[in-house]
Each structure stands twice: as structure tokens, then as C-alpha cells.
N, C-alpha and C positions, 0 to 999 in steps of 0.2 A: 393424554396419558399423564398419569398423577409422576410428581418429579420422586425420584427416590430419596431419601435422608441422607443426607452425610455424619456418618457415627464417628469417623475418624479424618483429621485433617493433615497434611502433609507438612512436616517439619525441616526447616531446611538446613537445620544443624545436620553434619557429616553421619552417614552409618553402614553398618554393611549386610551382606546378604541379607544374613536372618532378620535385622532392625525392617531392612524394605517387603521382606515376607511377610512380619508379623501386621506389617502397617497395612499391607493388603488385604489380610485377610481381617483386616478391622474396619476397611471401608466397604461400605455398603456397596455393593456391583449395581453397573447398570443394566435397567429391565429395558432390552430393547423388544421393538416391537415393531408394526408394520408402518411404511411411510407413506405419505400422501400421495396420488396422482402428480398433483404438482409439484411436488421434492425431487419426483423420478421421471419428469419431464423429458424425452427423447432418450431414456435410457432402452436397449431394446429388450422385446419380450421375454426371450429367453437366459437378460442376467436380470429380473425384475427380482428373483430369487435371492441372489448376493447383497440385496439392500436390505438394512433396518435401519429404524431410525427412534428415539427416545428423546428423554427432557431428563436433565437430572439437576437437584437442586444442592446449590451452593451456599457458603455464606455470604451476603451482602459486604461484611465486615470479617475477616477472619480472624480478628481480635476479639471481637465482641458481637456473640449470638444474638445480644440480645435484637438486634437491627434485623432479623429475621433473615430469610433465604430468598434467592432469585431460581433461575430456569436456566438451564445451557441447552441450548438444541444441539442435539448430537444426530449425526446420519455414518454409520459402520456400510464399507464394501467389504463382506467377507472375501479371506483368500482365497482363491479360483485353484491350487491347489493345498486343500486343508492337512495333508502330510507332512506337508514343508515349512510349513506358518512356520516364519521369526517370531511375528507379536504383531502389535500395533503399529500402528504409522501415523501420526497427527499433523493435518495440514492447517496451514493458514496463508492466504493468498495477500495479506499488510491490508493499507489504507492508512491510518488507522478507521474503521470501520467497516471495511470489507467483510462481508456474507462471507465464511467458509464454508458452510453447509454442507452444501451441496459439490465442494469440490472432488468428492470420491466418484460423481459422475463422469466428469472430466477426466482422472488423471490420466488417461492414457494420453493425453495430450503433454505430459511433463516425465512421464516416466517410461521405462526399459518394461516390454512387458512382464520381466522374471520379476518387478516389483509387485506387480499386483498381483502375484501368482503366492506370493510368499508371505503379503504383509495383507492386515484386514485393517482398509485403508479410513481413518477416520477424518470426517469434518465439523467443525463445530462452529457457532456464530459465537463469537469473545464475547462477554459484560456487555449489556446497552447495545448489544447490534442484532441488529434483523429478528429472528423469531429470539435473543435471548434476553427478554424484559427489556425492551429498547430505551434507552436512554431518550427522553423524547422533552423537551424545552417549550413547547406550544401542544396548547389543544386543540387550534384549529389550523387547520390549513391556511387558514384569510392572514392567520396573525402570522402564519411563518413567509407568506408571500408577499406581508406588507414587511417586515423584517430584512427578510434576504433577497429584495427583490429593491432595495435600496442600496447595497455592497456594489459598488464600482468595481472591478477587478483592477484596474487602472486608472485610479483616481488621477487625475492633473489640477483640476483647477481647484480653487480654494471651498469654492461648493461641493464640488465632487469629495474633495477629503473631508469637509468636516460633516455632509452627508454620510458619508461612509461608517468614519469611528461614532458618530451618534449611533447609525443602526449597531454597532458589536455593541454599544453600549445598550440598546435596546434588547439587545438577543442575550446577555447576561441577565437581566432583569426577568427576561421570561424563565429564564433556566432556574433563577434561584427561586422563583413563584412555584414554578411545575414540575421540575424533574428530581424530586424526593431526595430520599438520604443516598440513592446511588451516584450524585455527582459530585461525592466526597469520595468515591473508589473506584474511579475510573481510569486508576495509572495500570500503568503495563507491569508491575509489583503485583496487585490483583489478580489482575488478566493469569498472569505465570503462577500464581498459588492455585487460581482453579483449575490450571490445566496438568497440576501436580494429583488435585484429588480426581482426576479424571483418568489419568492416567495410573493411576489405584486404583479408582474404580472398573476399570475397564482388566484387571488383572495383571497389568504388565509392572514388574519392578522396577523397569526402569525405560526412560521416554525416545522414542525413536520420531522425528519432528523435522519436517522439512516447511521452508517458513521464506516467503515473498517479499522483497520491500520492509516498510514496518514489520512484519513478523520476523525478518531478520533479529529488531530488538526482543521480539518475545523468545527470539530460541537464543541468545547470548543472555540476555537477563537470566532462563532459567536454567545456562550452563554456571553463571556464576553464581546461583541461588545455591541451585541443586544439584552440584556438580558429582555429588555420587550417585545421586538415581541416573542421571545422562547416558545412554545409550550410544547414539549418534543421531547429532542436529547437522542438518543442511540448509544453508541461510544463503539467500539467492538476491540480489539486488539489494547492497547492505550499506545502512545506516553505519552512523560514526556513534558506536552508544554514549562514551565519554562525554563527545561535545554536546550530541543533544539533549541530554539529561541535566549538564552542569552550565549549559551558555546556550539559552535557545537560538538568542540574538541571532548570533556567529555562527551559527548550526544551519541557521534557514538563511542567510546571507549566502553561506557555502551551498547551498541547492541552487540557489540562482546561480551559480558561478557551473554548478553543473549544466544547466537548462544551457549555459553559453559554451561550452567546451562543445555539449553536442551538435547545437547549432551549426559553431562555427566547421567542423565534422563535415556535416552535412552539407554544406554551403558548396565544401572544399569534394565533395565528394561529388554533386553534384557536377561540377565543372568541370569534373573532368569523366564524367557517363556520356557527355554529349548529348545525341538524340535522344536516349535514356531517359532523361530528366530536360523538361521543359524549360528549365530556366537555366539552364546552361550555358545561352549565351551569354558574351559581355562577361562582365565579372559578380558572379553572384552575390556573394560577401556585399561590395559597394551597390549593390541593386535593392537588396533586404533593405540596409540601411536607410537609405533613399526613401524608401515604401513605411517603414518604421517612423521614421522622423516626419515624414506629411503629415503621417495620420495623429502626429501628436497634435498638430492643429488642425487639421479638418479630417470628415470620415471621405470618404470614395463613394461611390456607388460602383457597382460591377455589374457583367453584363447582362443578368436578370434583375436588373431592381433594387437590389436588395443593398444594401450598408454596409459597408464595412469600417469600423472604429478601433481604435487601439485595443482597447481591451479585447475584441474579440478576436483580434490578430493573434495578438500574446496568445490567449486560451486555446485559439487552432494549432499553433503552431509547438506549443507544449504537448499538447492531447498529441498530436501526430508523431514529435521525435517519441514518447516512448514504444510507439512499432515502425522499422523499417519497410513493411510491408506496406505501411501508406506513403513513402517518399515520392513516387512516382505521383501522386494526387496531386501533395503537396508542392513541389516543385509545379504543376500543372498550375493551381491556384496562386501560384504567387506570379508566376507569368504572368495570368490572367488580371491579378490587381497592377500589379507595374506598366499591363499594356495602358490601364487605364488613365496614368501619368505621360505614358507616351504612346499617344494613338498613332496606329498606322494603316494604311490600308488592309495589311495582313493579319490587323487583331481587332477588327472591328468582328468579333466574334459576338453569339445571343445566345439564350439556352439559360440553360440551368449553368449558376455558377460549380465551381470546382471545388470551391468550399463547403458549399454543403452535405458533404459526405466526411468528409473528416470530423475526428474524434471531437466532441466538445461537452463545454460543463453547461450542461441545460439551466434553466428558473424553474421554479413550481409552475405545473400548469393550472389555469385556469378551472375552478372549481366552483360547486353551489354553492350558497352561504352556509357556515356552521359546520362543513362538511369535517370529518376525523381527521385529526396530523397524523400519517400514517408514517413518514417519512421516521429516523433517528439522526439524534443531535452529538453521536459520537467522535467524532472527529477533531472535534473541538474539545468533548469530553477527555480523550486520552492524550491531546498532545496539550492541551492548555495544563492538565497534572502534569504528564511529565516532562515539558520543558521548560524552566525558570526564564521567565523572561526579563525578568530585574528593569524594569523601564517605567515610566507613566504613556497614557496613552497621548500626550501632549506632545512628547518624542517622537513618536512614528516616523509624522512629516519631514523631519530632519533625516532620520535613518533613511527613509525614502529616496530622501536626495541624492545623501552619499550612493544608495544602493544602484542609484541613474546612473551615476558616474564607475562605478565598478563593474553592473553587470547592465548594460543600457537597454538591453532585450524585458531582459526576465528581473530584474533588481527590484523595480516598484510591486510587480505583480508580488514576487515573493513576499514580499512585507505586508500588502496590505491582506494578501491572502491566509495568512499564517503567523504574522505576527502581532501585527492590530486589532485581534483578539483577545487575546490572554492577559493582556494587563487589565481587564473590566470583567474578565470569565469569574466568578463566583468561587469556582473551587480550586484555582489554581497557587492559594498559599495556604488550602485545608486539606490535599490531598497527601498521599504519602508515598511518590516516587521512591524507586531505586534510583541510586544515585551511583553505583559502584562499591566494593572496586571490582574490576571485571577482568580480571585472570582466574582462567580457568583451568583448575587441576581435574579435570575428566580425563577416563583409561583412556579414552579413545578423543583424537584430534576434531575441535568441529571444523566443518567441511565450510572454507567460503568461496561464497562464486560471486563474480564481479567482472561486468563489461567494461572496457577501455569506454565508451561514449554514452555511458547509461545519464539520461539527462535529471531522472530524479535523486540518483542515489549515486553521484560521478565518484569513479573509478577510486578515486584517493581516498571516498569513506569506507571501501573493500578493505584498500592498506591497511588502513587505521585500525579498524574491525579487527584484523588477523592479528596484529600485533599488541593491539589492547585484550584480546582473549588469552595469547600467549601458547595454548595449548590449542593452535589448528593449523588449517593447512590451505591457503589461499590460490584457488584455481581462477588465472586470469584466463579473460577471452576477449580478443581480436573483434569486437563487435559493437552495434549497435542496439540501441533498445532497451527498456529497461526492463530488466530482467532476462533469463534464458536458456531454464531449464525445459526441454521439451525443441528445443532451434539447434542445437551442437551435438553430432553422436559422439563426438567426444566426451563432453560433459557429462552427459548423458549414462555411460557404459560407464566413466568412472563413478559416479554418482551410485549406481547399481549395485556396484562392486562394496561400495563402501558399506550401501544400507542392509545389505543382505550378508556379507562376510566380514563387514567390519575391516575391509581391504583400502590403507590410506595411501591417496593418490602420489606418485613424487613431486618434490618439491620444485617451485620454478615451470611450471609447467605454462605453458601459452595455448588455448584453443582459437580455435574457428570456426563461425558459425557454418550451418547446412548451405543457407542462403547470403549471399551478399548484397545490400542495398543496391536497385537498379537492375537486379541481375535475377533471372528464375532458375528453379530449382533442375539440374539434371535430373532426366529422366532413368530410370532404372531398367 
């Protein structure tokens, strides 16, 4: 489908009705049309009807045309009652690089059904992700697998780290050969200008946007951009914008510090589920540790064979706190490596380990020679723009240190994972981040939602979030997991309320998830 033009760009100087009418009616609308088999994958037959799906095309640059236009894949679920429609609804599920696409398949998994009864639910892939002109740093697969397939998660030894920072230094060098003038605009400044002429294009004056993780920052960035077209944003598992814009360092040192808060959560929680959770016995807390600290000098084997090394501890055991729904595993697996520090007749257990079903961060697989980089290199693209890291890549190793000593879990993985990037990434001092400042005079309050144990996005950058916007209204919840719209009818109904009536929730308010870790769901 040819991308439509954009005749008009969205200004984010202050204006009112008529300025956001006339500016609609000077952007080109999107031509939606039919979507793919594989877009509508498990959708059922009789709402295959409520999907379209389009391409509309942006500016590369929205200062300067001359850099030509990209593609934003768009997929529309019209509202299921068209009498009632509010407008639009724009999702974004974070990463930075996460597919939205196809999130208007899902939403009933997050939302009140009067949402999608009311709103014609949009998804779309941001700059450089998935089908939207992917941001892509290799042309082969061989080269990204000899690239990222040198990254320790958890470097230790002096091979291990100066392995490590050669490949980012490697993986820079391919970015600035291959991935064109787009990874000079790949800040979340971007990201929220296209989702301004999208949100024109699609006919709505003003942006109604519920936004996961990282998309937390796309719907505060574009409450502070464009605080008169704002609608209502709902920002769900939230970033600290101020710090990670203006101190990446300190930004990603504080996510390890969350990765430990939930841990230690979890530990505490465990211990006391009893049968519940496997590793209940004894005292958890000192048992992890124990199993953390071998494996800084030797890996394990468990009881299938298989390895287990620090790094891949760390990576399970992160992948896993952010769903309570796998504590029971997890706890299971960690039994299972601790039995293997102290055998006993009772844990001479075989089988498939307990590990291998929990969440983890895969390698490229194995592929023919020459074959396509099908993959995107976004991730790196949008937070090497927008977080100043102010360092040499010589520093790492130090900050490492400290970060042992601060967060002894998660402190080195954070660093090498997020930080030991961007001082060698190509566009990280040509890109042109927001930087603030970020209070927001919008009619209506953005809504944040923020768990008590969320390990990627801990509870304290919700605070922050709420009171750096100045104009919202901060819904905590009693929980685990990160993120948790779609887990709390609490949440949930107020959430409803707000996006369909513009109804804002009271202040101080405390939820509770559906489910409690360790514990299943009543039945009805």
C-alpha cells in the first residue's frame, strides 16, 4: 500500500480548537485498507471486519524534507459500537522497540470492554521498528551474530569485559556503515512528532494514548510537547523522564536498584508461600546469594546437562520478575540449582531443568551464509539518542564495580547492558533528544500507573513521573510485575472511566492486583 504524503506537520507551539481543526483538515488522512493474514493472526472470524491496516509516510527529519520520508505501519480496530465512538486510542506496548502493531488484537487483554466499544483502537510500529523502515545496523545476519553473539551479559573477567566493549564498539561501526540518515532521528522527540501527524491524520484533534514501559516517555514527552492537543494519556510501568534524558548513567544504575527491590520482594515473599514456592525453605534471601556468588566463579550444571553461568542466572531471573505468573517456576529453578550445591538424597532430581521455560533473552540463531538481517537495531537507536551518557567507554569497568557493590544482583548486567553502549553508538551526540522541561498544563490530568515491585520501571520513577508532569494523577498498586493494566479491576474500571468520560480517578488511591504471587485466581 503506497504510504500517503504528509501536506501538513504538527506544531507544537500552544493553540486552540479552530488552530487543531484547521491543522486536520490540512493533513493528509490515512488510506486504510485490508490487512494481512499474518497482522490478524488468531483474531476471530467474525471481528476480521473491525481490522484495517495502512502505511503512511512521515518525515525522516521534520526540520528538513529534504531527507525524504519513511513508513509507519498502522493497524485501526474500529469501534464495535460506531454511535458512541470518542476518537482514537494510540497504543504503544515501550521496549524501546517493541512492535505495536498489532496491539489492537490483543487489547482486550488490557482494557474494560466499554473501551473498545467506544474507541477505534490504534497500533503502530514507532521510527526503525518492525514493519516501520527498521532501523537495521547489519546486512547480514552472520555479521550481527558475530557482533552480538560476543556481548557477555555479565562480563567478569578482564576477557570477558574488554570482549564485550570491543563488540559495542563493533556494533557502532556497523550502524554508522548501514543504517542511513535515520540514526540521526531515532530519539523519542521524533517518535512523538510522528505520532502528532498521526494523530491528524487519523482525524482526531486531539490524542487519546495509553503507553507501556518506554512508551510511558512517548506519552509524557508528548504531554509536554503538545500539551493542547492531549486528550488523555495513560502511562503504565513509568520511566523517570527527567533523569533518563538528562543523566543516563544514574537513570540505568536506578533500574538495577529496581531489578533489587523486586528481588528482594520476591525472596521475602516466597518465604513465606511455603509449599507454594519451592524454595521456601531455609532462608531465601541467603540461599540466592550463595547460588549468585558460586556462579561468579564457576557455572553448575543442573539436572539435564545443561550450564548454568551468571549471566544466564541474571537474564532468567530478570525476564521472570517482570510476570508474577512465573514465581512458582522460578522459585522451582532455583531450588533446583541450589539442590546442586547441596545434594541430598531428596534432590537428586532428572528431567528437564526448571529453567528452561522461563523468560529469557535468546542469540541469533543459526542461519545460511549471506542470509538477510531481518532483525532491528532500535533499541540502542532510541535510548543511545535519548540518554546522555557523558562517559568514555574506558569507564564502564569502574561503574561496574561500583554498580557490584550497589545492586550485587542486577548492577553489572545493567551497565553492560545499557550502558556500555552509547558512549561508541554513532548518533548519540548528533541526535536531538527532548530534554524537558516536563510539566504539563493539559485540561485533563495524565493518568500514571505504577506497581510497588515493578523490577524494570521501580515504583519511585512512577513518583517522579507524577510530580515531574505536575498536571496528573498517580494510581499506585500493591503489586508485582511490570506493568498492570489488564491484572487489577481496579485499575482497570478506573482507567475506563477516565478514557471514555474523562472521569479522574481520586487522589492517593492504593490498588490490588486480581492475582496475588503464589496464589490463583478465584473462581467466579
Amino acid at each position: 500500500m503506497a504510504a500517503a504524503a504528509v501536506t501538513g506537520t504538527a506544531s507544537a507551539a500552544p493553540g486552540g480548537a479552530g488552530v487543531r481543526a484547521a491543522e486536520v483538515a490540512t493533513t493528509a488522512a490515512v488510506k486504510w485498507g485490508e490487512c494481512t493474514k499474518d497482522q490478524l493472526a488468531g483474531v476471530p472470524a467474525d471481528q476480521v471486519k473491525l481490522y484495517s491496516c495502512a502505511r503512511y509516510g512521515v518525515p525522516i527529519d521534520h526540520d528538513d524534507a529534504s531527507l525524504g520520508t519513511i513508513d509507519i505501519a498502522l493497524m485501526k480496530r474500529a469501534a464495535k459500537v460506531p454511535g458512541q465512538r470518542v476518537g482514537s486510542l494510540f497504543l504503544n506496548p515501550g521496549g524501546p522497540g517493541g512492535s505495536g502493531l498489532t496491539m489492537p488484537t490483543a487489547a482486550d487483554q488490557y482494557f474494560q470492554p466499554q473501551v473498545a466499544d467506544r474507541f477505534d483502537l490504534i497500533g503502530f510500529d514507532p521510527r526503525g521498528v518492525g514493519e516501520s523502515n527498521p532501523l537495521r545496523c547489519f546486512t547480514t545476519a552472520e555479521d550481527a551474530a558475530d557482533v552480538q553473539g560476543a556481548l557477555v551479559p555479565v562480563p567478569l573477567s578482564r576477557t570477558e569485559i574488554s570482549g564485550t566493549l570491543a563488540a559495542y564498539r563493533d556494533y557502532g561501526e556497523f550502524c554508522h556503515r548501514n543504517a542511513g540518515a535515520l540514526l540521526d532521528h531515532m530519539s523519542t522527540r521524533d517518535v512523538v512528532r510522528d505520532l502528532d501527524t498521526l494523530r491528524a491524520a487519523v482525524g482526531d484533534r486531539q490524542l487519546t494514548y495509553v503507553g507501556f514501559s518506554y512508551g510511558t516517555l512517548i506519552g509524557s514527552t508528548y504531554a509536554a510537547m503538545f500539551p493542547e492537543q492531549t486528550r488523555a494519556i495513560v502511562i503504565d510501568g513509568n520511566v523517570d523522564p527527567q533523569l533518563r534524558t538528562n543523566d543516563g548513567v544514574t537513570y540505568d544504575l536506578g533500574r538495577a536498584q529496581g531489578f533489587e527491590i523486586s528481588l528482594d520482594a520476591f525472596l521475602k515473599r516466597c518465604g513465606e508461600a511455603g509449599k507454594a514456592c519451592a524454595f521456601s525453605s531455609g532462608t531465601p534471601r541467603a540461599k540466592f546469594d550463595e547460588l549468585r556468588e558460586h556462579l561468579r566463579t564457576e557455572p553448575i550444571t543442573l539436572p539435564d546437562g545443561s550450564k548454568l553461568n551468571l549471566s544466564a542466572l541474571t537474564s532468567l531471573v530478570s525476564g521472570a520478575l517482570y510476570s508474577p505468573a512465573s514465581f512458582p517456576q522460578l522459585g522451582e529453578a532455583l531450588q533446583q540449582a541450589y539442590d546442586v550445591l547441596h545434594p541430598s538424597a531428596q534432590s537428586q532430581s532428572r528431567g528437564k531443568s526448571a529453567f528452561a521455560g522461563l523468560p529469557t533473552h535468546g542469540g541469533v540463531a543459526d542461519v545460511r551464509p549471506d542470509s538477510p538481517y531481518t532483525a532491528d537495531d532500535s533499541y540502542f537507536g532510541v535510548n543511545c539518542a535519548d540518554k546522555p551518557i557523558g562517559i568514555s567507554q574506558d569507564q564502564v569497568p569502574g561503574i561496574a564495580a561500583d554498580a557490584d557493590r550497589q545492586s550485587p544482583t542486577f548492577g553489572r548486567y545493567q551497565v553492560f547492558s545499557d550502558i556500555a553502549a552509547c558512549p561508541v553508538w554513532p548518533a548519540a551526540t548528533t541526535s536531538d533528544p527532548y530534554r524537558g522541561p516536563w510539566q504539563s498544563h493539559t485540561a485533563t490530568p495524565v493518568l500514571v500507573v505504577s506497581n510497588y515491585y515493578d523490577p524494570a520501571t521501580q515504583y519511585k520513577f512512577g513518583q517522579r513521573m507524577a510530580a515531574e508532569l505536575g498536571n496528573s494523577r498517580l494510581l499506585s498498586v500493591d503489586a508485582f510485575g511490570h506493568c498492570i493494566l489488564g491484572d487489577s479491576q481496579g485499575v482497570d474500571d478506573a482507567t475506563a472511566a477516565y478514557l471514555i468520560d474523562l472521569k479522574v480517578p481520586a487522589d492517593g488511591q492504593v490498588f490490588q492486583p486480581d492475582v496475588q504471587p503464589f496464589s490463583t485466581p478465584e473462581k467466579s
